[in-house]
C-alpha positions as a Python dict, from the first residue, in 0.01 Angstrom:
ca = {
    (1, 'X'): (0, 0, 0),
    (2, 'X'): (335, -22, 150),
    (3, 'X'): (555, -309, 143),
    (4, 'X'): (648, -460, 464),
    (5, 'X'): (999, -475, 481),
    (6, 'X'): (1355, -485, 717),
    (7, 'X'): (1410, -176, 938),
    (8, 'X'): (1674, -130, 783),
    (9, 'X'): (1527, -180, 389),
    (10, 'X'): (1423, 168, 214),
    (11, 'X'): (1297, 160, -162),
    (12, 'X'): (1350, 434, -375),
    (13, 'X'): (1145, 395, -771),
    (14, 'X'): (1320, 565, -1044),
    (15, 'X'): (947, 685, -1247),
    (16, 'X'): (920, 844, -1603),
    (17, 'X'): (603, 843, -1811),
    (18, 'X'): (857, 996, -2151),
    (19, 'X'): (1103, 724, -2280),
    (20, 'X'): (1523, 874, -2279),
    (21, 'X'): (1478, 1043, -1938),
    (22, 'X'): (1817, 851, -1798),
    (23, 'X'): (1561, 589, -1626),
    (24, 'X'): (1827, 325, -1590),
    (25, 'X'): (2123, 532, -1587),
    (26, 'X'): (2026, 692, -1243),
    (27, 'X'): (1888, 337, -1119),
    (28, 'X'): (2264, 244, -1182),
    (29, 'X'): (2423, 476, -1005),
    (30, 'X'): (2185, 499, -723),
    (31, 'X'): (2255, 142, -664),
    (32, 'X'): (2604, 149, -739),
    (33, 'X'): (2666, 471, -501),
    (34, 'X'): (2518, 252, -210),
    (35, 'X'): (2731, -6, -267),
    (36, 'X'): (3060, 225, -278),
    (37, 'X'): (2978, 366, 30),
    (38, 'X'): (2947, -61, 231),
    (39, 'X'): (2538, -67, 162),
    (40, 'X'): (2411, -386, 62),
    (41, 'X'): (2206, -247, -253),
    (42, 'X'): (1979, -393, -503),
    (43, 'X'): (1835, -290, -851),
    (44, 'X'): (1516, -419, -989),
    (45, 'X'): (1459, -440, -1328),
    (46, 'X'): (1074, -390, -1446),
    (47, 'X'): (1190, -263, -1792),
    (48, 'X'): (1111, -530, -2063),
    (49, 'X'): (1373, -400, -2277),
    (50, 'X'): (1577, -529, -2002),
    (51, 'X'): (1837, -251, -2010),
    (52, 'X'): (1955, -314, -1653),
    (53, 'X'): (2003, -641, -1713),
    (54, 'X'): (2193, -609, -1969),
    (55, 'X'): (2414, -428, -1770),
    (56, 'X'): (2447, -653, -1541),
    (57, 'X'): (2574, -947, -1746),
    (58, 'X'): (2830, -703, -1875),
    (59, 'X'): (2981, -676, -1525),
    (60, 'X'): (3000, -1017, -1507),
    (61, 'X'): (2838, -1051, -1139),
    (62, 'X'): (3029, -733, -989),
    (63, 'X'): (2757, -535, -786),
    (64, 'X'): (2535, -407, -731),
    (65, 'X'): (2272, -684, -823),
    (66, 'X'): (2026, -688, -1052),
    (67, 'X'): (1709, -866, -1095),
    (68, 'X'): (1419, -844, -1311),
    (69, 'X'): (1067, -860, -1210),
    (70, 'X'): (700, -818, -1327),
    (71, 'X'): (518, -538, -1193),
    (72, 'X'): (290, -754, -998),
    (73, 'X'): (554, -958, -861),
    (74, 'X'): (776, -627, -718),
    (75, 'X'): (630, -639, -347),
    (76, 'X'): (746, -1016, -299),
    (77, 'X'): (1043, -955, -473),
    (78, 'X'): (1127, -652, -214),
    (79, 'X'): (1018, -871, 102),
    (80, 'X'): (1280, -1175, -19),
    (81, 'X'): (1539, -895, -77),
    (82, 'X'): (1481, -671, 286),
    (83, 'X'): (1484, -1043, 429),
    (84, 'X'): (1808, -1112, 282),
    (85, 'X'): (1969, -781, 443),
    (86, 'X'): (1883, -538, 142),
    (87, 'X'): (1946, -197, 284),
    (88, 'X'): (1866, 28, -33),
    (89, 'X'): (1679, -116, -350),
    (90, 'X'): (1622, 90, -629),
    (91, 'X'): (1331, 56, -904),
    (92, 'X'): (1379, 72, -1276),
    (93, 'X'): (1035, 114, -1433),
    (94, 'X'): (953, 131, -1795),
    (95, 'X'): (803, 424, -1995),
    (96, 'X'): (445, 451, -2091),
    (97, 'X'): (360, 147, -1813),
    (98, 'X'): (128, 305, -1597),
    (99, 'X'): (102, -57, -1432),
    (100, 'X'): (462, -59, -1312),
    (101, 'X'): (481, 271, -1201),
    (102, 'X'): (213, 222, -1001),
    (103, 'X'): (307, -92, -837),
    (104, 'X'): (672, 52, -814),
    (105, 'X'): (561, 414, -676),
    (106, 'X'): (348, 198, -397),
    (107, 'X'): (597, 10, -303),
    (108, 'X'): (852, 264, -284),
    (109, 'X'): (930, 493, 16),
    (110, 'X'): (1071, 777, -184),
    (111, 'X'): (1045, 845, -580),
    (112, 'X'): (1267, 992, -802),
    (113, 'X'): (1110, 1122, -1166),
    (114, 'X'): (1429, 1202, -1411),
    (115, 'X'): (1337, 1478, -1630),
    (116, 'X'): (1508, 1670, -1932),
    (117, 'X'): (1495, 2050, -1926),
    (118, 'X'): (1300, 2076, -2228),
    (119, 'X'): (953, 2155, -2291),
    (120, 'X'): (833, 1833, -2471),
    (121, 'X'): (1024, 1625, -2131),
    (122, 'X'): (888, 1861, -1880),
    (123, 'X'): (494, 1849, -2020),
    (124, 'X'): (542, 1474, -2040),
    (125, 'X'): (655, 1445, -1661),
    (126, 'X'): (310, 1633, -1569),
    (127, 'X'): (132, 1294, -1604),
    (128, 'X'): (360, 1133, -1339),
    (129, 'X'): (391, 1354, -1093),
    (130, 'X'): (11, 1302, -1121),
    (131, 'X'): (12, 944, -1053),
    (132, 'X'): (263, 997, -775),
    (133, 'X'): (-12, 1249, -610),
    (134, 'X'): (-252, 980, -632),
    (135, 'X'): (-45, 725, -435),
    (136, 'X'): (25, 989, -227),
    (137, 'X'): (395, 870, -240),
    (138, 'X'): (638, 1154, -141),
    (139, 'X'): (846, 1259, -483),
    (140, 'X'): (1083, 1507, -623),
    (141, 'X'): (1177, 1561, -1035),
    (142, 'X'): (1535, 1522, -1092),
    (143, 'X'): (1687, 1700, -1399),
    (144, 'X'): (1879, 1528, -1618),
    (145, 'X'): (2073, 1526, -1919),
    (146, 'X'): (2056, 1909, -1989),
    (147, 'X'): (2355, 2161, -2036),
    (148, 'X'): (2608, 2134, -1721),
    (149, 'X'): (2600, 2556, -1758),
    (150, 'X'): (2265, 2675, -1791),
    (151, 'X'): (2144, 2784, -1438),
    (152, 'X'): (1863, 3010, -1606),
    (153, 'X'): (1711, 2678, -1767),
    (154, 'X'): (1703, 2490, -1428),
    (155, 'X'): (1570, 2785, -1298),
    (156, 'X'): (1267, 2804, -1546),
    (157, 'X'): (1247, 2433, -1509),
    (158, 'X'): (1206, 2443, -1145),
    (159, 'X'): (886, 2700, -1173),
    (160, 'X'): (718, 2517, -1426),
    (161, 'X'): (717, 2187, -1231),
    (162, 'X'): (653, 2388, -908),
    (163, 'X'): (348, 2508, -1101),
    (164, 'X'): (210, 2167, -1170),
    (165, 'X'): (263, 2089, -751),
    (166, 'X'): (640, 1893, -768),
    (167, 'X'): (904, 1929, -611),
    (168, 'X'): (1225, 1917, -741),
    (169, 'X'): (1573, 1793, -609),
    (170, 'X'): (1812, 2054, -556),
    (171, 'X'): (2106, 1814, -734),
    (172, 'X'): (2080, 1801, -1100),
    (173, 'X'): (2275, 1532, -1301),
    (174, 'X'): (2357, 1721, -1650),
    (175, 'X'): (2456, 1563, -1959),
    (176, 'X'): (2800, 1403, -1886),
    (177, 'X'): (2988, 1162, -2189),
    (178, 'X'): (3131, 973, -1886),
    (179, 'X'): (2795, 828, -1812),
    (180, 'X'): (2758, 659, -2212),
    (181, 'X'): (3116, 562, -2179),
    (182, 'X'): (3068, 366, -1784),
    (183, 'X'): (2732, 192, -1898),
    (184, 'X'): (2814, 99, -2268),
    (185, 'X'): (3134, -97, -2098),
    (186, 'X'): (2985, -212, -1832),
    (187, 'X'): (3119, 7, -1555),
    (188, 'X'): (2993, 327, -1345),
    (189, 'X'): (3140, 644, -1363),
    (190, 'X'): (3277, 574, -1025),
    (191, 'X'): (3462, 337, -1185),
    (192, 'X'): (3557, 488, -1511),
    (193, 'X'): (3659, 802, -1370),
    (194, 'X'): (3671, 797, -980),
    (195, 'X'): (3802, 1185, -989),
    (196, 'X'): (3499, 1307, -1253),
    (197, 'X'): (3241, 1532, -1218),
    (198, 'X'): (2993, 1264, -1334),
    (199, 'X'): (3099, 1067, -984),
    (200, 'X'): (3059, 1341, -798),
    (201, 'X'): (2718, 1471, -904),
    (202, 'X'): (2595, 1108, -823),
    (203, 'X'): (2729, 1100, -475),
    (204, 'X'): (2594, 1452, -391),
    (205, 'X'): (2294, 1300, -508),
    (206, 'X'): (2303, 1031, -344),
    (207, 'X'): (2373, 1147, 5),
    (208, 'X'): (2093, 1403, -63),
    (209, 'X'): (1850, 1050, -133),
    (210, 'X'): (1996, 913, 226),
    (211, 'X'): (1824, 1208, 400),
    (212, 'X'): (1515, 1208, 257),
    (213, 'X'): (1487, 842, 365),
    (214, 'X'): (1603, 937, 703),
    (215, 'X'): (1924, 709, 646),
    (216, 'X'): (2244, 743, 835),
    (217, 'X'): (2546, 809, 567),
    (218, 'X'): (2741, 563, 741),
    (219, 'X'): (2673, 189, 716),
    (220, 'X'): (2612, -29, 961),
    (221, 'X'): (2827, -259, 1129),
    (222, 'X'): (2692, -630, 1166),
    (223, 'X'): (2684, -587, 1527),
    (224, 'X'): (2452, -266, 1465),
    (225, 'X'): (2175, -490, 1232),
    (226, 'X'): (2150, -759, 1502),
    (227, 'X'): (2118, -504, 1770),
    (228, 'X'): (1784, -342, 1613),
    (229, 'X'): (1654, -637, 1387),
}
């Protein structure tokens, strides 16, 4: 099932079956990216430990948004956002929930699956690019949180999840302080360090997430959304 949403409106669910896989942390910044670069963006929050929305009270209101939702409830919740002018909305989903991965991973356009490069993370993330297959959703394994100098373990990473049928993105996202420091205070690393390597991982990333949704890398101008709503 696919949600019926805006032209404009693309959905991307951030899926991990193994708890500490930087779940939130990339929904963050995925959302937070789009909204750097003049997107209207929107985070929901399916986690019952709430950890985005935590977050979000910390910035006191400064975007992007967050909201939480129940798994059932994520398709409405889209719909009322893409008819609001939502361009990009990004899904935070729980660990071990195969019910909100599900409903997130159908109602998504493109999903993400953050993945250590170790071998307990990378047997674990078997299971969900298994339920991805199922919904027949298109996905790619993102690495995360492993040495920023180890090409040969990326490398090994990369065949092992080519050999259970993923696909991986070509950005990785290693283990960076600047990411505990931004979300413990409340920031991004955009924010706490505009010039960091952390910032710019995130935005390679996320221009590489634009063109798999077949999204121009420039906003929109007002006149452009009225023109082809």
């Amino acid at each position: 099932m696919t949600t019926p949403s805006h032209p404009h409106t693309r959905t991307v669910a951030i899926i991990s079956q193994k708890g500490g896989a930087g779940k939130t942390t990339l929904a963050i910044h995925l959302a937070a990216a789009a909204t750097l670069a003049g997107r209207v963006s929107l985070l929901i929050d399916t986690d019952p430990q709430a950890s985005a929305s935590q977050w979000a009270e910390w910035r006191q209101g400064a975007p992007p948004e967050v909201i939480d939702s129940a798994p059932p409830r994520i398709p409405a919740k889209i719909a009322a956002a893409a008819a609001q002018g939502a361009e990009l909305i990004v899904i935070d989903t729980p660990p071990h929930a195969d019910l909100a991965a599900s409903k997130a991973a159908e109602c998504a356009d493109l999903v993400l699956i953050p993945c250590r490069p170790s071998a307990f993370d990378l047997a674990a993330m078997r299971t969900t690019i298994r339920l991805v297959e199922l919904l027949s959703r298109p996905a790619f394994v993102v690495f995360t949180a492993g040495p920023p100098h180890a090409p040969h373990i990326y490398a090994d990473a990369r065949e092992l999840v080519a050999g259970f049928g993923g696909q991986t993105c070509p950005i990785v996202l290693p283990d960076r302080a600047a990411y505990r420091h931004a979300v413990s205070g409340g920031q991004t690393v955009f924010e706490l360090d505009p010039s960091g390597k952390a910032g710019s991982e995130i935005e390679q990333l996320h221009m590489w997430t634009y063109e798999q949704l077949h999204m121009s890398t420039r906003p929109q101008t007002p006149a452009q959304h009225r023109k082809t709503a």
